[in-house]
C-alpha positions as a Markdown table, in Angstrom:
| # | Residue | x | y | z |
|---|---|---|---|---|
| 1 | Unk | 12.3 | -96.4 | -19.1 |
| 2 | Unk | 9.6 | -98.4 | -20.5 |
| 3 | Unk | 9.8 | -100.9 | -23.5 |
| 4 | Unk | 6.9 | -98.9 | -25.3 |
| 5 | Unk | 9.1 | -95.8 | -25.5 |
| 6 | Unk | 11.4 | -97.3 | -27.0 |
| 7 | Unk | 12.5 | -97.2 | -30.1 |
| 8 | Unk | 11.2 | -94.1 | -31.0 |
| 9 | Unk | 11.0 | -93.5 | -34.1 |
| 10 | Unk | 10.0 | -90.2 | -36.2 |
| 11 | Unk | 10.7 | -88.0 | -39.6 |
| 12 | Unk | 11.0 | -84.7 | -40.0 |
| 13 | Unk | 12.6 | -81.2 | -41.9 |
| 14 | Unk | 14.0 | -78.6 | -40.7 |
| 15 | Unk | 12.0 | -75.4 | -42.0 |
| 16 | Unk | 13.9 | -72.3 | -42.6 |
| 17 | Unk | 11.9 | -70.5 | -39.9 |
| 18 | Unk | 13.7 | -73.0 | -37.7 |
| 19 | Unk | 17.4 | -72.8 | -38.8 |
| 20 | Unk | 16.9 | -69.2 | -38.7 |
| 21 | Unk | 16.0 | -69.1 | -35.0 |
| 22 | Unk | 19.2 | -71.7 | -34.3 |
| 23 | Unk | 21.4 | -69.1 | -36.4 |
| 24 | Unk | 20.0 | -65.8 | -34.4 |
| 25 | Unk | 20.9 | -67.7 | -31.1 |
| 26 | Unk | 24.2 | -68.2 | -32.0 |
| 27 | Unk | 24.7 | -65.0 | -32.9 |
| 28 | Unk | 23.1 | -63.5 | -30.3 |
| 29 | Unk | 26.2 | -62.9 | -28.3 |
| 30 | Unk | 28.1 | -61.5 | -31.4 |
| 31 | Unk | 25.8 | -58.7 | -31.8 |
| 32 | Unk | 25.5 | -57.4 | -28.3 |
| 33 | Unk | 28.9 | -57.0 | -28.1 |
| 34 | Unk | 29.0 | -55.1 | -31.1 |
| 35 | Unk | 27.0 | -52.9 | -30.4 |
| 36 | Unk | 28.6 | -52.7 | -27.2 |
| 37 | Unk | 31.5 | -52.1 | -28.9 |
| 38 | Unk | 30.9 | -49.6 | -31.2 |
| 39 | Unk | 29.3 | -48.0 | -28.7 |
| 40 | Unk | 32.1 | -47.3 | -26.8 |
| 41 | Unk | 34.3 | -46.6 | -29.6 |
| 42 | Unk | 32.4 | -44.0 | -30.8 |
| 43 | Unk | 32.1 | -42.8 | -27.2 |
| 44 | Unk | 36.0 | -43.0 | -26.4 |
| 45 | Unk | 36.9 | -41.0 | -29.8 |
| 46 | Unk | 34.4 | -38.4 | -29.1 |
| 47 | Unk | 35.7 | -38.3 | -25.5 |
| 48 | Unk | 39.2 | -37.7 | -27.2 |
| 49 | Unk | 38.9 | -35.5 | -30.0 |
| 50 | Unk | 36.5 | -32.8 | -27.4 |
| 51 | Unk | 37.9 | -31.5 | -24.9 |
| 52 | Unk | 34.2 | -29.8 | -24.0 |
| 53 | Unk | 32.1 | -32.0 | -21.8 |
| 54 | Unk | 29.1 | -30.3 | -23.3 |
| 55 | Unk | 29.6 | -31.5 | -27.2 |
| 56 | Unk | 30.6 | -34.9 | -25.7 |
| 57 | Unk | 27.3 | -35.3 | -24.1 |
| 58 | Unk | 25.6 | -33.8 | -27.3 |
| 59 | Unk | 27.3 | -36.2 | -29.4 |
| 60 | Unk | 26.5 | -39.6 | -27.5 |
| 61 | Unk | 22.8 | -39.8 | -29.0 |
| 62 | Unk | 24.9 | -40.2 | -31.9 |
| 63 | Unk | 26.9 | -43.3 | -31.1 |
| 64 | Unk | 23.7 | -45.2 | -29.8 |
| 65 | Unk | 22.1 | -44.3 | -33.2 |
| 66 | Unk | 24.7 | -45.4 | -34.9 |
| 67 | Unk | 25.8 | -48.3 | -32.9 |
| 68 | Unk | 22.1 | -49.6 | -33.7 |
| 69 | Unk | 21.9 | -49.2 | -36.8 |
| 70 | Unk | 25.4 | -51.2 | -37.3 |
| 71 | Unk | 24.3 | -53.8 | -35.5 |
| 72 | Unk | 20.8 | -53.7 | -37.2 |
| 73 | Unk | 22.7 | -54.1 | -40.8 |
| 74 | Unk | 24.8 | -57.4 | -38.9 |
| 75 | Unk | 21.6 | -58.6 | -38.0 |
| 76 | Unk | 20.1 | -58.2 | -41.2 |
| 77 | Unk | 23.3 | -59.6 | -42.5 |
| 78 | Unk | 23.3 | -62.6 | -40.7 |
| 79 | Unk | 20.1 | -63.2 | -41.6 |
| 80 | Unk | 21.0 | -63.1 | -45.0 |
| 81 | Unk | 24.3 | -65.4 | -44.6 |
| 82 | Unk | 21.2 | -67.8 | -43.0 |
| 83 | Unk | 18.8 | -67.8 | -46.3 |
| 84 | Unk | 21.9 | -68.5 | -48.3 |
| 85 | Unk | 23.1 | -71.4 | -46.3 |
| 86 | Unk | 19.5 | -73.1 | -46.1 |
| 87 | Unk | 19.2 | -72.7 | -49.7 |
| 88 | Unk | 22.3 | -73.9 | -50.9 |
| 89 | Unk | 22.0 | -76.8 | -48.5 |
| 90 | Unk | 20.2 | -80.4 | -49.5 |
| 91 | Unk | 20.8 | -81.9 | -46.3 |
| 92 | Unk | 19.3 | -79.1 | -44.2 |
| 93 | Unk | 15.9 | -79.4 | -46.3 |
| 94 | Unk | 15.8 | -83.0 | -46.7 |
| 95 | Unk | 13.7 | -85.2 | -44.4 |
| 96 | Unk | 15.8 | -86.8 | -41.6 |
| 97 | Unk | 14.6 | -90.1 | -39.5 |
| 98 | Unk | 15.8 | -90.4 | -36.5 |
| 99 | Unk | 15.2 | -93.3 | -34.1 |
| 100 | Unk | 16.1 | -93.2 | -30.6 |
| 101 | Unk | 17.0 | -96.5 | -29.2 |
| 102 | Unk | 19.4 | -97.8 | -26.6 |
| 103 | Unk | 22.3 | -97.3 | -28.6 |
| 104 | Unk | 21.8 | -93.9 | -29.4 |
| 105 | Unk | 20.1 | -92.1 | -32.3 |
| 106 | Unk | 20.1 | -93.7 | -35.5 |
| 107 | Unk | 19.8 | -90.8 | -38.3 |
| 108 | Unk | 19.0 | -91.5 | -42.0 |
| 109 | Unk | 19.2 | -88.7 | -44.3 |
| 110 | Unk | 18.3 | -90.1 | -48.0 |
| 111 | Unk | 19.7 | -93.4 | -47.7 |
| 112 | Unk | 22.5 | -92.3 | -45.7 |
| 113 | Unk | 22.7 | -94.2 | -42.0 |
| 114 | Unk | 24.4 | -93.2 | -39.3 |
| 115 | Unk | 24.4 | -94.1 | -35.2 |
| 116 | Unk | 25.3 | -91.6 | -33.1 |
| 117 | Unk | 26.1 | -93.3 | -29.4 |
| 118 | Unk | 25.0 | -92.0 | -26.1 |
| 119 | Unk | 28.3 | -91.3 | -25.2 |
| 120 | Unk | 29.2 | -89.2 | -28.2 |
| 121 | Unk | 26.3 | -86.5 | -27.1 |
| 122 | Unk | 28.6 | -83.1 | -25.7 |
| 123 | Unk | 25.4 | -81.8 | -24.5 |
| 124 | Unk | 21.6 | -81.1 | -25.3 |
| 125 | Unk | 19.8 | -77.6 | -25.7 |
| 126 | Unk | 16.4 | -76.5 | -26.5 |
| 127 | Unk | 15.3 | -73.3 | -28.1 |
| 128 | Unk | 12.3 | -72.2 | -29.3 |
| 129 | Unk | 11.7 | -74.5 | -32.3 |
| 130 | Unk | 14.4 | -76.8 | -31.9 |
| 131 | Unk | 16.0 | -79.7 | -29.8 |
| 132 | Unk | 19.5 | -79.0 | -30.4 |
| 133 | Unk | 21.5 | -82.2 | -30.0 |
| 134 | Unk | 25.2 | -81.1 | -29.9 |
| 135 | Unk | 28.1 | -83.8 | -31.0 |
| 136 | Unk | 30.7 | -80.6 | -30.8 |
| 137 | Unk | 30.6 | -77.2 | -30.3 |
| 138 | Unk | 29.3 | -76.6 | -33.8 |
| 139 | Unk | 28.3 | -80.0 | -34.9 |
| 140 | Unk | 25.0 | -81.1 | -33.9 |
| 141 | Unk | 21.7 | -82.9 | -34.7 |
| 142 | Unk | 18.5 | -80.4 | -35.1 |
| 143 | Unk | 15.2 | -81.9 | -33.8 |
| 144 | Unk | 12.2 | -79.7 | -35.0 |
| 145 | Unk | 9.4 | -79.6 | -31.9 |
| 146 | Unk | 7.0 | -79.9 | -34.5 |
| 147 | Unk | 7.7 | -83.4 | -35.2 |
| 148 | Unk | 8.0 | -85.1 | -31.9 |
| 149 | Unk | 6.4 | -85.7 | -28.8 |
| 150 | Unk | 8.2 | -83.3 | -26.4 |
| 151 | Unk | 7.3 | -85.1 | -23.3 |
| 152 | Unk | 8.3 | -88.6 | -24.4 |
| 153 | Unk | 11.8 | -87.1 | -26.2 |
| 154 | Unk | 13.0 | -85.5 | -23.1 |
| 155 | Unk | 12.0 | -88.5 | -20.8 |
| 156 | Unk | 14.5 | -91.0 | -23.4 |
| 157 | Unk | 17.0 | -88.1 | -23.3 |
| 158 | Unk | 17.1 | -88.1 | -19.8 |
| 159 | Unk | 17.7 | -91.3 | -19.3 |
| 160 | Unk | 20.6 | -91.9 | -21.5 |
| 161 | Unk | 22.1 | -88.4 | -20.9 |
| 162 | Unk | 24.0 | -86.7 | -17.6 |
| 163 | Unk | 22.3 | -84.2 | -16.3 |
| 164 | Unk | 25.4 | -81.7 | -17.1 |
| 165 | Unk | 24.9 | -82.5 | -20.5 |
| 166 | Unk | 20.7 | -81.7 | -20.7 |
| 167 | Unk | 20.1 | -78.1 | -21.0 |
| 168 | Unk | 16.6 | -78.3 | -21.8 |
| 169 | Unk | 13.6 | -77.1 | -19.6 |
């Protein structure tokens, strides 16, 4: 690490472009398997209530149809749930400054401050418009790509961090 990296120091906010990506992955899993699901609901009722092979095989078109369209409204629901929780949330759409130093990462939010040690990191992700820095499983610090200098964050990250706690490319 070299002494001009650090402290590096930037601003940003979180766009709800961004938070909606973050909310999709999470949810990614969710809706597969309900569709999965449903799926084979509908699949093992059919089976059940036909004793005709025929109708069964008639009737499967069905479930896919309406195992997409299910998971199309919890898609469209979660997206939703998304809009209402960046809207309603000040902290989400204020500007954050983070510096990352050899403590950690200092965050102010208004005039709030707050360190968050090296040590306290459970792990680091990256999706497609976010660094996701995670203090839990559902307690993290969102880095918008926009704002920083990708090369230069991931270089400081990996030199404070474990490698089995960098998920990033």
């Amino acid at each position: 690490m070299t002494e001009k990296q650090l402290p590096y120091k930037f601003s940003f906010s979180i766009t709800y472009k961004e938070y909606q990506s973050l909310t999709l992955a999470h949810s990614k899993n969710q809706l597969i398997f309900l569709s999965v699901f449903i799926f084979l609901v509908f699949t093992a009722t059919t089976w059940i209530k036909s004793s005709d092979f025929n109708v069964m095989l008639m009737k499967v078109p069905i479930g896919i149809v309406v195992s997409l369209a299910l998971t199309l409204f919890m898609w469209l629901l979660t997206l939703y749930k998304a809009r209402r929780v960046f809207e309603s949330s000040g902290m989400l759409k204020n500007e954050q400054t983070l510096t990352l130093c050899e403590d950690g990462i200092q965050m102010t939010i208004d005039s709030n401050d707050s360190l968050i040690r090296w040590n306290d990191v459970a792990k680091v992700t990256e999706s497609k418009h976010l660094i996701i820095v995670y203090l839990a499983k559902n307690q993290g610090v969102l880095i918008s790509k926009n704002a920083v200098d990708i090369a230069r964050l991931k270089t400081i990250l990996r030199s404070f961090l474990e490698g089995s706690k960098l998920r990033i490319k």
